[in-house]
Z-matrix of the N, CA and C atoms (Angstrom, degrees):
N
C 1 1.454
C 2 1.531 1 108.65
N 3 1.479 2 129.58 1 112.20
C 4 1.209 3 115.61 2 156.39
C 5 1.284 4 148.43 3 -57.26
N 6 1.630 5 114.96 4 146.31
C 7 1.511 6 104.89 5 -163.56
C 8 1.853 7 103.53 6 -60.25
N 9 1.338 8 86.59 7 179.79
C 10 1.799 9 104.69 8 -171.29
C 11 1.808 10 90.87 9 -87.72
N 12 1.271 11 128.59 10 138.82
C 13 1.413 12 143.47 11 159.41
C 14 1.327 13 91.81 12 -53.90
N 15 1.731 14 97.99 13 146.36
C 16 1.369 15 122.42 14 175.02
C 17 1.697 16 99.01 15 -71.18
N 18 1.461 17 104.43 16 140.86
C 19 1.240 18 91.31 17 159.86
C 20 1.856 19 126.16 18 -111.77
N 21 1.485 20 124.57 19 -164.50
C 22 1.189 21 107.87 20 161.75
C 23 1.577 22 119.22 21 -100.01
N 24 1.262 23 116.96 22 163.39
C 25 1.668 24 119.72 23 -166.09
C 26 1.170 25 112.76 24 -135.34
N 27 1.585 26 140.62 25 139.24
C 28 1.519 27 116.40 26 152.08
C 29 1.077 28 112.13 27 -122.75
N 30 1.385 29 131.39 28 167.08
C 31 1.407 30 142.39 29 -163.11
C 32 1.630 31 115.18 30 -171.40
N 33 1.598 32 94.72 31 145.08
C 34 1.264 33 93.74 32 -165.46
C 35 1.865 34 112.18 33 -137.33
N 36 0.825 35 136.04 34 77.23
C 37 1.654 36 131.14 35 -165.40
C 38 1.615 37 114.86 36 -50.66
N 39 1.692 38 93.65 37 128.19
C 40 1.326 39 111.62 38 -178.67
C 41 2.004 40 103.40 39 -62.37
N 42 1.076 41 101.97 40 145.74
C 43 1.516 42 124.77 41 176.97
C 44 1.701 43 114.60 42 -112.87
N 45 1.416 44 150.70 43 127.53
C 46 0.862 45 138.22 44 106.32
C 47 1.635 46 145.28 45 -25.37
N 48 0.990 47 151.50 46 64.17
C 49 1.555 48 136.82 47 -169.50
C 50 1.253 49 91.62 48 -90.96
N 51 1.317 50 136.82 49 108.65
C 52 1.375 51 133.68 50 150.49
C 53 1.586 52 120.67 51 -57.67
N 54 1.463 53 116.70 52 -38.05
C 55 1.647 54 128.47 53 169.00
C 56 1.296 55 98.87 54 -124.27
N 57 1.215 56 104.57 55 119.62
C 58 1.887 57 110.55 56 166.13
C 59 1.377 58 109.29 57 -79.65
N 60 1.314 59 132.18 58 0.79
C 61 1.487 60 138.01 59 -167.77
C 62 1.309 61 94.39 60 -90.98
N 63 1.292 62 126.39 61 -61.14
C 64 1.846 63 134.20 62 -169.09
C 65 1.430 64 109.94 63 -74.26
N 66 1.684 65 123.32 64 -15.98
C 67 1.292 66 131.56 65 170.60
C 68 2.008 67 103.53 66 60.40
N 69 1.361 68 103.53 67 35.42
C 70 1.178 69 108.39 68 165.75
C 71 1.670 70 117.47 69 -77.62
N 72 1.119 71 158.04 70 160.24
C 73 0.782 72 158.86 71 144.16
C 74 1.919 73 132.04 72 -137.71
N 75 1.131 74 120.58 73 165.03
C 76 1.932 75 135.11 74 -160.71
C 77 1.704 76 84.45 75 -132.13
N 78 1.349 77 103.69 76 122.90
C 79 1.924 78 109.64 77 158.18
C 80 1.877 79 73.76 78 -83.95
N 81 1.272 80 90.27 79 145.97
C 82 1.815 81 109.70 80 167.77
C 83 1.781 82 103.37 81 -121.32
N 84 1.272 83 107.47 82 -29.08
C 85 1.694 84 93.32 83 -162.57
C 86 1.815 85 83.00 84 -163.81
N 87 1.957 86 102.05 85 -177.61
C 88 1.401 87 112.65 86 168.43
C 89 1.781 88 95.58 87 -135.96
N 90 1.137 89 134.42 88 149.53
C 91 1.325 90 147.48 89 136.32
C 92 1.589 91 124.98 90 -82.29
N 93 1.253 92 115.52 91 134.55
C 94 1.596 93 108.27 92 -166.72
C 95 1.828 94 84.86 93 -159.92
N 96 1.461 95 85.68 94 136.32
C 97 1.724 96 117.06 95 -169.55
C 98 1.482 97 85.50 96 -139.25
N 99 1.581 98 86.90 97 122.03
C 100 1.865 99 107.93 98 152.91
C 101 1.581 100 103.46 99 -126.45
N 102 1.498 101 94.56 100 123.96
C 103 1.745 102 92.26 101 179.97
C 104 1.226 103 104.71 102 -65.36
N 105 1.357 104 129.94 103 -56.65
C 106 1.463 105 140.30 104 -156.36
C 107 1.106 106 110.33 105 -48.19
N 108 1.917 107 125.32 106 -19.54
C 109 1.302 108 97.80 107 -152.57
C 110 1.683 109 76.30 108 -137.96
N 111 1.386 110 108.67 109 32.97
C 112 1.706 111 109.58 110 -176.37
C 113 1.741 112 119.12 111 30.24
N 114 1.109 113 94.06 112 58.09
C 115 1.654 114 105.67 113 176.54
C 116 1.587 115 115.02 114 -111.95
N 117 0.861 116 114.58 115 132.69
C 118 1.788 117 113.80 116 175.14
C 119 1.634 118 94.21 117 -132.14
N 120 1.246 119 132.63 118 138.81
C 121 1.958 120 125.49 119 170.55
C 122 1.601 121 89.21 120 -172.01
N 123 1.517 122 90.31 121 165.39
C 124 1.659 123 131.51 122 -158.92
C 125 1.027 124 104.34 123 -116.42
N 126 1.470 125 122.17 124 155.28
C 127 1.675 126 117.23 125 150.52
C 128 1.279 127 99.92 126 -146.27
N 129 1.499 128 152.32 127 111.05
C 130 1.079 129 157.66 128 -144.11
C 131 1.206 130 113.06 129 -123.35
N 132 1.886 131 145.26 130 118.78
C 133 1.504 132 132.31 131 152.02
C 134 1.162 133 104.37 132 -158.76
N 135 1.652 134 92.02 133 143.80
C 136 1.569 135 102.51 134 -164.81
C 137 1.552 136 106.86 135 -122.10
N 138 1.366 137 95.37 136 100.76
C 139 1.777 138 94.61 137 -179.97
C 140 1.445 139 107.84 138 -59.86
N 141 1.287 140 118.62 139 95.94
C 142 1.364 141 133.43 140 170.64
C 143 1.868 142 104.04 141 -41.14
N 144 0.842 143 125.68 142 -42.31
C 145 1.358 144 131.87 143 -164.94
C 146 1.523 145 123.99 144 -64.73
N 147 1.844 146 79.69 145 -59.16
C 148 1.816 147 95.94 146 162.63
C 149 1.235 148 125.29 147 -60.22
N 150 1.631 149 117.16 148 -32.45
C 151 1.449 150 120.56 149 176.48
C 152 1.217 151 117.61 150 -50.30
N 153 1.710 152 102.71 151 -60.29
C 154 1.721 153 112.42 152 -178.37
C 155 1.118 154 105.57 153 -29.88
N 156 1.684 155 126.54 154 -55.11
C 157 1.502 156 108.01 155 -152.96
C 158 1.100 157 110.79 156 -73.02
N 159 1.550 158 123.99 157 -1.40
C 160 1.671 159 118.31 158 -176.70
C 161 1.272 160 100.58 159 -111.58
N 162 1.611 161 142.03 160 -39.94
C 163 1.451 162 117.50 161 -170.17
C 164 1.876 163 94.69 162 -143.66
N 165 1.401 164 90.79 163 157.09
C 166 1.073 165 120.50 164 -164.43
C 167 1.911 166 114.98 165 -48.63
N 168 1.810 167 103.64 166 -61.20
C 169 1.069 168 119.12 167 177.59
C 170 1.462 169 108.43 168 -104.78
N 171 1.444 170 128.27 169 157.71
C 172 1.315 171 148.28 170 -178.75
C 173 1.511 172 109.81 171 -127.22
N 174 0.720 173 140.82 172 -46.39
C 175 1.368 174 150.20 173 -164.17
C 176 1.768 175 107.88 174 -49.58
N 177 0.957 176 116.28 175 -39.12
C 178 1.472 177 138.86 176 -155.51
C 179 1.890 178 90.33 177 -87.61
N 180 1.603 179 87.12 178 -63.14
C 181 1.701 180 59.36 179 177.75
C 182 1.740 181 120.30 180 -116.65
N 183 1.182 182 101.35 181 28.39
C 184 1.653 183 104.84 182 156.66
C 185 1.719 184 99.21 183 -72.99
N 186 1.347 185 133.00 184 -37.54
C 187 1.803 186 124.84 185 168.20
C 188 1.071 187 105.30 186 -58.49
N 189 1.605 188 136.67 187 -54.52
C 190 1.353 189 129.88 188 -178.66
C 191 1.879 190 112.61 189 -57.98
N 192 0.809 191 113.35 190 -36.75
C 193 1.695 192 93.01 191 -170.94
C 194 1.645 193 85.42 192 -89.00
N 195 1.490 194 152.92 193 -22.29
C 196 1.188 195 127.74 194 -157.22
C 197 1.547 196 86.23 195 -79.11
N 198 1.217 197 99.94 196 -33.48
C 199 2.093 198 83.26 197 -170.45
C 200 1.668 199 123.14 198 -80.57
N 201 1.616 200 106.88 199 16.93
C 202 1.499 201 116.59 200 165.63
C 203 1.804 202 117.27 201 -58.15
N 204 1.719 203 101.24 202 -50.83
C 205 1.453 204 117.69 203 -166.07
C 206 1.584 205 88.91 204 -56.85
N 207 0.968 206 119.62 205 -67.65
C 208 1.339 207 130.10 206 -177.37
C 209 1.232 208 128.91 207 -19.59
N 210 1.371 209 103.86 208 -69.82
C 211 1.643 210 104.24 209 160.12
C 212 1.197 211 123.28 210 -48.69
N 213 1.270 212 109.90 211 -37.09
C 214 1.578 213 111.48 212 -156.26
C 215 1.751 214 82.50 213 -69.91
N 216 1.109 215 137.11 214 -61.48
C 217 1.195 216 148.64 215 -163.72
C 218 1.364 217 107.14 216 -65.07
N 219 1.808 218 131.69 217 6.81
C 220 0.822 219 139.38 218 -165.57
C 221 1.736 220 128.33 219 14.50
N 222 1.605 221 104.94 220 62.20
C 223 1.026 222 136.61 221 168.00
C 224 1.617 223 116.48 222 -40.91
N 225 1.520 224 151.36 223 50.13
C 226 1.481 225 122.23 224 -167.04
C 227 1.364 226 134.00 225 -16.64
N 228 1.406 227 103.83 226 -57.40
C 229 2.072 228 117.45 227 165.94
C 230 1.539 229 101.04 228 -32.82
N 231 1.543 230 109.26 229 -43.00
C 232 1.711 231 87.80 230 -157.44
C 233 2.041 232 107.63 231 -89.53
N 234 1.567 233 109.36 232 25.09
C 235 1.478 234 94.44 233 157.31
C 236 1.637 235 96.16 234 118.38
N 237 1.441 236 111.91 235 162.59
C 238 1.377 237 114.90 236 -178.96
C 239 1.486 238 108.04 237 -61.62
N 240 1.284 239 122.54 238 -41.93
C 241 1.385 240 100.62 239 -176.08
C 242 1.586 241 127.65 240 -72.99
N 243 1.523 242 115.17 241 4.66
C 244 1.237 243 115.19 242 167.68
C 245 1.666 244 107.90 243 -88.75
N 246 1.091 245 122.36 244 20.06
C 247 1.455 246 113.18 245 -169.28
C 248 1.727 247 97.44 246 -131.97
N 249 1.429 248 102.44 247 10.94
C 250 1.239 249 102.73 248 173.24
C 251 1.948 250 104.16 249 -94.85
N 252 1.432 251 99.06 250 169.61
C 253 1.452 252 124.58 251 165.11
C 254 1.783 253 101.31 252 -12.80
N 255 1.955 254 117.81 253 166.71
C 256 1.366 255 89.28 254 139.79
C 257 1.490 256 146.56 255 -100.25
N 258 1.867 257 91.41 256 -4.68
C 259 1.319 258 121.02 257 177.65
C 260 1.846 259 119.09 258 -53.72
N 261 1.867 260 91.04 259 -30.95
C 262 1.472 261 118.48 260 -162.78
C 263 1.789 262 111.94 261 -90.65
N 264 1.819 263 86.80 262 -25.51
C 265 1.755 264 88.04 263 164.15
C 266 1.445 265 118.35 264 -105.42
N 267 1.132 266 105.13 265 -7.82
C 268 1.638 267 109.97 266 156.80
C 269 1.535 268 131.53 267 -81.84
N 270 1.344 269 120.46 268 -20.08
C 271 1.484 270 122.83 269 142.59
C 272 1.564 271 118.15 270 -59.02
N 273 1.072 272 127.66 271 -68.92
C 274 1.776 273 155.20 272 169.80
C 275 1.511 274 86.46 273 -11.16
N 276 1.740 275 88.79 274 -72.28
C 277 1.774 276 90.19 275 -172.04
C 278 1.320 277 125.96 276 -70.18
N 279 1.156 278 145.54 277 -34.79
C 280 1.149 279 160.28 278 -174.64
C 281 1.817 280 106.47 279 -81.21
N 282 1.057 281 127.43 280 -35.42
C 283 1.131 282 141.99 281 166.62
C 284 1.323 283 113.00 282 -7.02
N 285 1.824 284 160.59 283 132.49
C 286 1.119 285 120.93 284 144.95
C 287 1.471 286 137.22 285 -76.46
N 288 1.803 287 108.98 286 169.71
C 289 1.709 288 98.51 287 -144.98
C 290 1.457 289 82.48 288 -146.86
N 291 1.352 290 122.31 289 136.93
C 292 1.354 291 134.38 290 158.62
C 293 1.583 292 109.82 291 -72.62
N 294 0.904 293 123.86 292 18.59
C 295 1.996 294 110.01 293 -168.74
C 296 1.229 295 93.47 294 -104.35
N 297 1.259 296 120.32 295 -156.38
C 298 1.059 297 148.84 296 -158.89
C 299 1.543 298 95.62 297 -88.15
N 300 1.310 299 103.31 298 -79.10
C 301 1.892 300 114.15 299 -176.50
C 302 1.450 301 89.40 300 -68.79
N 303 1.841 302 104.70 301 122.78
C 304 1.624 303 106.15 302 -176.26
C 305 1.781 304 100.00 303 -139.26
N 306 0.937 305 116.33 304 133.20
C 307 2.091 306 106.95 305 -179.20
C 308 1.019 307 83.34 306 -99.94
N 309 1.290 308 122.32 307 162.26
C 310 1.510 309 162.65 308 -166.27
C 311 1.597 310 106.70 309 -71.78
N 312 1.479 311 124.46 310 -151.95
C 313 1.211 312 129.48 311 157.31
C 314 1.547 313 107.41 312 -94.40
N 315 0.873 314 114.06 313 158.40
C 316 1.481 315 114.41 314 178.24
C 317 1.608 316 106.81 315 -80.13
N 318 1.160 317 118.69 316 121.05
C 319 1.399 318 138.10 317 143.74
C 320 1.749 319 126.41 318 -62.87
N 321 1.614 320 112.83 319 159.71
C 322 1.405 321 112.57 320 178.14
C 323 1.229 322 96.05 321 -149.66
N 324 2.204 323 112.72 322 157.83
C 325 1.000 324 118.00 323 169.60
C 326 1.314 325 106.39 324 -173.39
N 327 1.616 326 120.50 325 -172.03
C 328 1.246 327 112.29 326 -175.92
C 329 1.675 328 103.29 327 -125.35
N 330 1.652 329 102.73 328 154.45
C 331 1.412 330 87.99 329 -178.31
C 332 1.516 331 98.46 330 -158.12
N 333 1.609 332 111.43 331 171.82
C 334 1.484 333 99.38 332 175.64
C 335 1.579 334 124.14 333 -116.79
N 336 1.158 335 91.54 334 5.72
C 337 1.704 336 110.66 335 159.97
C 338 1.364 337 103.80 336 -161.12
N 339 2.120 338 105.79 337 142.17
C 340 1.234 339 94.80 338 -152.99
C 341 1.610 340 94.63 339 -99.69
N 342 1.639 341 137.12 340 -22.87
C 343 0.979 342 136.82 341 140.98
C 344 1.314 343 139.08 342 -0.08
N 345 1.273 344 81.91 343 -57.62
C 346 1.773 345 101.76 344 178.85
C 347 1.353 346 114.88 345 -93.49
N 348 1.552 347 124.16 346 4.36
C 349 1.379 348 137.20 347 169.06
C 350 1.170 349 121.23 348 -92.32
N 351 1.654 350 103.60 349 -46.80
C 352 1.686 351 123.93 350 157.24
C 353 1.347 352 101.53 351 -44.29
N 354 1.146 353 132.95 352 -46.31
C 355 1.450 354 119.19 353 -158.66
C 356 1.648 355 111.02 354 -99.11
N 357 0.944 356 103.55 355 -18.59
C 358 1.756 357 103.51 356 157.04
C 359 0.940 358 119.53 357 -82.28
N 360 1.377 359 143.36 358 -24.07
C 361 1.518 360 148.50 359 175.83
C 362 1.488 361 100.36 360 -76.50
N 363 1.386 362 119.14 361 -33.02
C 364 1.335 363 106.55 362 -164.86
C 365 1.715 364 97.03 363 -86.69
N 366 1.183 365 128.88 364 -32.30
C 367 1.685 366 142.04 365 167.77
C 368 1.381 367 89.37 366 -21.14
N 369 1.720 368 96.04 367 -87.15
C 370 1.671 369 120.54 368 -163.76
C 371 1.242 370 126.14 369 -69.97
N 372 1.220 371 114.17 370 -1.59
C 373 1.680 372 118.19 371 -178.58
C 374 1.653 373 111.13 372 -95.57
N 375 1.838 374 98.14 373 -54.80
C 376 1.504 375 114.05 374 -157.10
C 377 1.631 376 118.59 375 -106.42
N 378 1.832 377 89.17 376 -35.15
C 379 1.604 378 95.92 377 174.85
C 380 1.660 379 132.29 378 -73.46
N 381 0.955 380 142.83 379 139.35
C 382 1.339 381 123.76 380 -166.34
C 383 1.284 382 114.37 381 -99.62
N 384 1.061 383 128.08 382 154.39
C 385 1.747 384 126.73 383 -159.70
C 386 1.796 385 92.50 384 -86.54
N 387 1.329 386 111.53 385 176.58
C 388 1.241 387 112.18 386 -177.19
C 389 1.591 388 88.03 387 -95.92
N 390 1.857 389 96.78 388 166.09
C 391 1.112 390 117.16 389 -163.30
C 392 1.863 391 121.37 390 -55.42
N 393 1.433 392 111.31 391 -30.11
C 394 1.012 393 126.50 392 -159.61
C 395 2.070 394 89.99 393 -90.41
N 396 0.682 395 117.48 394 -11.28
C 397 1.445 396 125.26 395 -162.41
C 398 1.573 397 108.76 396 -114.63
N 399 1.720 398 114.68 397 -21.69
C 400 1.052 399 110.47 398 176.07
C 401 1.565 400 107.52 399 -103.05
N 402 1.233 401 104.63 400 -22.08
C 403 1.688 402 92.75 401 171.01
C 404 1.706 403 111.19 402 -63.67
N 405 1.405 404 107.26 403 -40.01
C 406 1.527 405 117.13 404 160.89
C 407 1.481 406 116.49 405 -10.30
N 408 2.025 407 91.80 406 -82.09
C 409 1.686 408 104.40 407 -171.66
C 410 1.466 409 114.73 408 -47.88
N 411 1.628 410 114.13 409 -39.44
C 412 1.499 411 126.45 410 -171.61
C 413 1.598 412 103.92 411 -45.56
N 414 1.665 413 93.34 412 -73.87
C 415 1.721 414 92.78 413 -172.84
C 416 1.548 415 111.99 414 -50.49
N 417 1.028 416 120.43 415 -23.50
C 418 1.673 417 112.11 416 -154.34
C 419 1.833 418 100.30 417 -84.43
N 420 1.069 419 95.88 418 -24.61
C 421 1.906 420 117.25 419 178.91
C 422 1.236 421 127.55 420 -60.00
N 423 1.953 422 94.19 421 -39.62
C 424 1.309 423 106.98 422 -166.27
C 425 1.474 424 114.43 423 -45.26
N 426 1.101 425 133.16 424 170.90
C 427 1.482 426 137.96 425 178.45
C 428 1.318 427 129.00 426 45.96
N 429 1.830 428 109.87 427 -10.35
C 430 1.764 429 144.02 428 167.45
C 431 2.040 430 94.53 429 -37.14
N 432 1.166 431 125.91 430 64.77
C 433 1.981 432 108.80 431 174.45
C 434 1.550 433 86.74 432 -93.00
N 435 1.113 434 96.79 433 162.70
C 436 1.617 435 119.25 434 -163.13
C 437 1.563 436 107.68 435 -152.46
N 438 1.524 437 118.03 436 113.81
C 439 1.362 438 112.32 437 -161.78
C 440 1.672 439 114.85 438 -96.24
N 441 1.025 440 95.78 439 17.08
C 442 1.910 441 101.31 440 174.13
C 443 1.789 442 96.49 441 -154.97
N 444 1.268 443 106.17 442 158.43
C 445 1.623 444 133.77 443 -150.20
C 446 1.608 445 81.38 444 -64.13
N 447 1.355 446 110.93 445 156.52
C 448 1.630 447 140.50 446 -177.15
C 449 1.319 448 122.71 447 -134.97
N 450 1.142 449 132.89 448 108.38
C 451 1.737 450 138.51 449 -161.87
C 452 1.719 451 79.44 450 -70.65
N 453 0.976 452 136.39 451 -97.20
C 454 1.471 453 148.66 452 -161.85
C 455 1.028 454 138.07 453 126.83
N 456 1.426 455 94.80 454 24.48
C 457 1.563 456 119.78 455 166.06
C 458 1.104 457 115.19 456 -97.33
N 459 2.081 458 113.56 457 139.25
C 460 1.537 459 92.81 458 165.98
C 461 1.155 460 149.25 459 -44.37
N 462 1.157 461 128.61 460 -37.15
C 463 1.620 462 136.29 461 -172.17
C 464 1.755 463 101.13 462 -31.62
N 465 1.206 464 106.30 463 -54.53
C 466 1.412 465 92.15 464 178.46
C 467 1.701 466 136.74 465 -111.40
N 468 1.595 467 101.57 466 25.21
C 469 1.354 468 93.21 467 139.54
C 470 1.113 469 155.41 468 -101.65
């Protein structure tokens, strides 16, 4: 049986900015749409911990990112825009947004399951390595300047 063709994907990682003034920001999650293979999915986590040190309340938008999966999964409960298209909740979401809950620029790529892309992006984007592994990345970085923009995922270093 031959393998399945790569397809194309886009994806975009959810952001926290609690203050858009200090330009701090939390990756919370990634969204990733492959038309080809009619997929829209979420992966959502909110290091409660890290937040504290940047904004006051959590609550407000621990509801906002839980109701990302949702849409994407075009949930009805979770609101008119989950009852839209998926093309139409994958713009919506991906969209850029001055608030608080903000996605990234949109990224592209190819893959052969998009599931299993979501879930490596969400590894390397949002999850944090363990301690012994992130002091690792630090040293190995040091002096790493890079003269055009960097997602910060492995794939491309």
């Amino acid at each position: 049986m031959p393998a399945s063709p790569r397809v194309p994907f886009e994806y975009a990682i959810v952001r926290v900015v609690p203050r858009v003034e200090r330009g701090e920001c939390l990756n919370a999650g990634v969204i990733l749409v492959c038309r080809p293979r009619r997929y829209l999915g979420a992966r959502i986590a909110l290091d409660r911990a890290r937040l504290q040190a940047l904004a006051e309340t959590i609550e407000e938008i621990e509801a906002q990112l839980a109701l990302i999966p949702r849409v994407c999964a075009g949930d009805p409960a979770a609101g008119p825009i989950a009852r839209l298209t998926l093309s139409e909740r994958w713009h919506w979401l991906s969209a850029p947004s001055s608030t608080i809950v903000q996605p990234s620029p949109v990224h592209t790529g190819l893959c052969d399951d998009p599931e299993s892309e979501l879930e490596d992006l969400f590894n390397d984007l949002v999850l944090l390595p363990p301690p012994d592994d992130a002091e690792r990345s630090v040293s190995s970085r040091a002096g790493d300047i890079r003269s055009e923009p960097h997602c910060g995922c492995r794939r491309h270093d």
